[in-house]
C-alpha positions in Angstrom: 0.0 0.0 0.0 1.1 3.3 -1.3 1.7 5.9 1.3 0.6 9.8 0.4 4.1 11.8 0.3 3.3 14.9 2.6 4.1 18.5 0.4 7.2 20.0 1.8 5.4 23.1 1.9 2.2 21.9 3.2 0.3 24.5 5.8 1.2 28.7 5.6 4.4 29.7 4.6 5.8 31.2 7.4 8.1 34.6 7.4 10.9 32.2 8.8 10.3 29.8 5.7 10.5 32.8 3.6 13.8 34.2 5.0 15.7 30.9 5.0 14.8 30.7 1.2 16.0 34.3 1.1 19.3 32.9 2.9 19.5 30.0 0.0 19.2 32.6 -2.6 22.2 34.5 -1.8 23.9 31.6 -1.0 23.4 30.4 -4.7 23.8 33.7 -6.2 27.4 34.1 -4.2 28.3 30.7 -5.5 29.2 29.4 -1.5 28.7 30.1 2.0 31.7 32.1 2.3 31.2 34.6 -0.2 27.4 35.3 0.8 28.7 36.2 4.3 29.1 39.8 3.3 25.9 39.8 1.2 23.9 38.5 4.1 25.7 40.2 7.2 26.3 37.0 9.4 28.5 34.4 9.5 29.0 31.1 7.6 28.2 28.8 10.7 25.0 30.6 11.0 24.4 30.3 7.1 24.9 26.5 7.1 22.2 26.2 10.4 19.8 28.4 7.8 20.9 26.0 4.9 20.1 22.8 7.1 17.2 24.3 8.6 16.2 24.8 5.4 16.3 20.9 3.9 15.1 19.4 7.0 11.3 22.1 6.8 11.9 21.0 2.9 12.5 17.1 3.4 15.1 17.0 0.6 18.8 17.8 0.3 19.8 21.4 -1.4 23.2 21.3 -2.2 26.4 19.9 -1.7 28.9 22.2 0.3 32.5 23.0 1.8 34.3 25.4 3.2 35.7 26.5 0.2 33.8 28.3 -3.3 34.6 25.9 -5.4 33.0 22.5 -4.0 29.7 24.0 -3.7 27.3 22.1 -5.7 23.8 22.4 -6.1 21.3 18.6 -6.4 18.8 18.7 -8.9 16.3 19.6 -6.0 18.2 22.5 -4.9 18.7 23.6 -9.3 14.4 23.5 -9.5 14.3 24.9 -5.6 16.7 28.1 -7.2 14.4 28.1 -10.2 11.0 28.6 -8.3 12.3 31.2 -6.0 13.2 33.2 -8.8 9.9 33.0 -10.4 8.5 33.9 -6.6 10.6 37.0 -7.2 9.1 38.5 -10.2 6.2 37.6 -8.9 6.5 40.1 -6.0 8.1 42.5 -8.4 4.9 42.0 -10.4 2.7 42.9 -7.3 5.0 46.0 -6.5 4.4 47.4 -9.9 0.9 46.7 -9.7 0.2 48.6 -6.4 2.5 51.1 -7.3 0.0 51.6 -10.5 -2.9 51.3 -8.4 -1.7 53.8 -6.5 -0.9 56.3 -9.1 -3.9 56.0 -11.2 -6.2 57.1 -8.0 -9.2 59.4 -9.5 -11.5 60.9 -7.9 -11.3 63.7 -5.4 -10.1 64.0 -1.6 -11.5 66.5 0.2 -9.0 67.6 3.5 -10.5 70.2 5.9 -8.0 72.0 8.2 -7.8 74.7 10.5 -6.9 78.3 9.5 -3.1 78.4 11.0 -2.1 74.9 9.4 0.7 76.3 8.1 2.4 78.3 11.1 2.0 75.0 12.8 5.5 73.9 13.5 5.2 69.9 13.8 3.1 69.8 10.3 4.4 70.2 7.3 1.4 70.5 4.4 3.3 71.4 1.3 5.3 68.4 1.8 1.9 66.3 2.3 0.9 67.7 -0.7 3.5 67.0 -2.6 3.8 63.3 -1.9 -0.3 63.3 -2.3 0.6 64.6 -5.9 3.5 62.5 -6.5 1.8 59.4 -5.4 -1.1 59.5 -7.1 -1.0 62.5 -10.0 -4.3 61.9 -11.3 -6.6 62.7 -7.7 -8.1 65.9 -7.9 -7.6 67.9 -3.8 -10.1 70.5 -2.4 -8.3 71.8 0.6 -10.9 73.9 3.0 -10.2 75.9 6.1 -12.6 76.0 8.9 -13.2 76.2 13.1 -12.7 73.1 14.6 -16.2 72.5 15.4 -17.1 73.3 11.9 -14.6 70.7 10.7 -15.9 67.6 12.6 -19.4 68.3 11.5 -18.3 68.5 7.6 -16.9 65.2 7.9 -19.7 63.8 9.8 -22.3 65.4 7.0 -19.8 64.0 4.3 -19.0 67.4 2.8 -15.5 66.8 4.0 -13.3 63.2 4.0 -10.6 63.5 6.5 -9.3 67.0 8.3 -6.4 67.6 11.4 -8.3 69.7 14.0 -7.8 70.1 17.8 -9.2 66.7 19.9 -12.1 68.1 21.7 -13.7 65.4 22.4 -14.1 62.1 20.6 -18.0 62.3 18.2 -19.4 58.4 17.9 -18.6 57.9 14.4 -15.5 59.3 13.4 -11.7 58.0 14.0 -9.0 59.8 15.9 -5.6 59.3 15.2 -3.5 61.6 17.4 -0.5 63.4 15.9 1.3 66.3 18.2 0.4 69.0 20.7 0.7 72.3 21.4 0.4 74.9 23.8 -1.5 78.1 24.3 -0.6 81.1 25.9 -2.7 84.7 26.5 -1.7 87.3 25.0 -2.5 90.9 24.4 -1.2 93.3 21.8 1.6 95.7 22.7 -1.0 98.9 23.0 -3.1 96.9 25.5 -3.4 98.8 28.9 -2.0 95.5 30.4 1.6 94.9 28.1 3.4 97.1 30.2 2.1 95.4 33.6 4.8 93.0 34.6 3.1 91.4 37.2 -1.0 92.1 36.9 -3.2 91.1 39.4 -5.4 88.2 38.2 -8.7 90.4 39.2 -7.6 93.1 37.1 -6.8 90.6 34.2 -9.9 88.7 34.1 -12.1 92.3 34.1 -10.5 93.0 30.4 -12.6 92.1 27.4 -11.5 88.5 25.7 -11.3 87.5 22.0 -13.3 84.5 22.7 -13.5 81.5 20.2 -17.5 81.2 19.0 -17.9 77.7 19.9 -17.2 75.5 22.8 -13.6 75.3 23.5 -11.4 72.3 24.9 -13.0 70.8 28.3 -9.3 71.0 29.8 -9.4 74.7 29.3 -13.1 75.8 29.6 -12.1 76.9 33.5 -9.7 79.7 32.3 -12.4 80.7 30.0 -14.7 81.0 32.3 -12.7 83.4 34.7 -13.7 86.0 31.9 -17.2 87.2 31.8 -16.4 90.1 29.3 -15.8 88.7 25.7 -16.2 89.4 22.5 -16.1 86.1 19.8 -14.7 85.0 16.3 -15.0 81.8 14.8 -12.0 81.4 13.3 -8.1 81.5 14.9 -7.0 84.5 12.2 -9.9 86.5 13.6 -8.8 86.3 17.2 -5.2 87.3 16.5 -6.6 90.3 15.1 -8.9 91.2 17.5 -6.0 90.7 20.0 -3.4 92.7 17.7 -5.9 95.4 17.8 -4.6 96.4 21.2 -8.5 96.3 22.7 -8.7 92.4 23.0 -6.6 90.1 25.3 -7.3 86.2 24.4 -5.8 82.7 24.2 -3.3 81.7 20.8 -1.2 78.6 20.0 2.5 79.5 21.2 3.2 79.1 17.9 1.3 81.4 16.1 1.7 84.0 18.5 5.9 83.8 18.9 6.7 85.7 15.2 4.9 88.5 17.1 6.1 88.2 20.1 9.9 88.4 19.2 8.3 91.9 17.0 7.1 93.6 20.1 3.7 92.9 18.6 2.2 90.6 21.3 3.3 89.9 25.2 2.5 86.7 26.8 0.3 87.2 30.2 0.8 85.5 33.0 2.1 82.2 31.2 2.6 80.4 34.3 -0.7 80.7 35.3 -3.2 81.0 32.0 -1.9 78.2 29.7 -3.1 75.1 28.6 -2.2 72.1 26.1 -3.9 71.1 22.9 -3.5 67.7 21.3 -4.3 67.7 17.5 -5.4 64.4 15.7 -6.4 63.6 12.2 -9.8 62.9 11.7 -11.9 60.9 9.4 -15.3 58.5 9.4 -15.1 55.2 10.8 -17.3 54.0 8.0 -14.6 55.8 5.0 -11.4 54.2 7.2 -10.2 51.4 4.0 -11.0 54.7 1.2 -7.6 54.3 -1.1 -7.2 58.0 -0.7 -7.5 58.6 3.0 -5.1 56.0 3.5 -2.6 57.9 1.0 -3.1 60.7 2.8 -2.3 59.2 6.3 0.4 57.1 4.4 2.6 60.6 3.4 0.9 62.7 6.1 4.7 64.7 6.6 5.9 65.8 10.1 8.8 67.4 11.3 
């Protein structure tokens, strides 16, 4: 009675299988165990475990070998074993080329929503996103809109938007949170504001001035500075603020950041920063649902920080 011969290769092929067939390869390619040393960084003792390790998973003997370059011999099995693993190589050079085409011949559109001072912030850097966006994938058309961060959760949500980078307020059922860097924020007043000149203000005088006030909620770990100020005034967008605060009339809370080219001018003075700061984290958002897109994994593929 005939007994079935089991497949060498029978069950998954394992990453180990796959770099002990990598270790064969160079071995054949160098024409000895010597000579691959160098190509494959370790030594020959280890390369002749690999090479046993190898025929024993494989049931069949690979090659005939010495200690020197020219005994090494391959046996028929290891000749066809060389053979397949060079077809298995243009294979995968096949599949490379066909992702890489995949990814360039992305259509479409990808909408990105971001917040007005995306580009004074320090640990981002867009135009290089961009550029690797374009360079990756040439034919997908971008619309790139600014907006508040409230607005910007709730133009993904609606689907007017497909992925933005906005401060982590709080987490909306829904949408995915990947968090990138954070910041911190300072007050500030301009340099004609009663209080620039006050090194050390009382904190009763400074909460009686009027604030430049974001128009929607702000972050839950600074909402109790905010409320030390019952006299503001209120913009929507971060650009807005800093004017209001430039203005000299306005004190109010800006991303260090955005508010340190001004400061080094003399435009703007930091009050109390031991005492009124706060920390924002930033994250890049997107639906749960629009997670495996093509494009909004591009985008969080070349997503550039410093």
């Amino acid at each position: 009675m005939n007994q079935s011969v089991k497949p060498a290769l029978s069950g998954r092929v394992s990453d180990m299988d796959l770099r002990l067939l990598r270790v064969f390869r160079e071995v054949v390619r160098a024409g000895g165990l010597a000579p691959a040393e160098v190509a494959l960084n370790i030594s020959r003792s280890t390369i002749s475990v690999h090479l046993s390790d190898l025929e024993t998973r494989l049931g069949m003997q690979l090659c005939l070998r010495s200690r020197g370059r020219a005994d090494f011999k391959l046996t028929p099995e290891g000749e066809a074993l060389y053979q397949a693993i060079q077809e298995l190589d243009g294979h995968l050079a096949s599949f490379k080329s066909q992702v890489n085409a995949i990814q360039s011949q992305l259509t479409g559109q990808l909408r990105l929503i971001l917040p007005d001072d995306v580009l004074q912030m320090p640990q981002l850097d867009l135009p290089a996103t961009i550029a690797n966006l374009r360079e990756r994938a040439p034919q997908l058309q971008l619309d790139v809109q600014l907006a508040a961060p409230h607005e910007l959760e709730l133009e993904i949500l609606a689907g007017r938007a497909d992925v933005g980078i906005n401060p982590l307020h709080s987490r909306r059922p829904g949408l995915n949170y990947r968090p990138l860097f954070s910041h911190q924020s300072l007050l500030y007043c301009g340099a004609m504001h009663p209080c620039a000149d006050q090194w050390e203000i009382e904190e009763e005088l400074l909460t009686q001035q009027e604030l430049a006030a974001p128009s929607h909620a702000v972050l839950s770990g600074a909402a109790h500075l905010y409320r030390l100020f019952p006299n503001r005034s209120t913009a929507n967008h971060m650009a807005a603020r800093l004017a209001m605060i430039l203005s000299g009339k306005f004190i109010g809370f800006l991303p260090s950041y955005l508010a340190e080219p001004y400061v080094r001018e003399g435009g703007l003075v930091a009050l109390r920063p031991e005492r009124f700061c706060y920390q924002i984290q930033n994250a890049v958002t997107y639906k749960k649902s629009s997670e495996q897109q093509p494009a909004i994994q591009l985008f969080l593929a070349q997503l550039s920080l410093r």
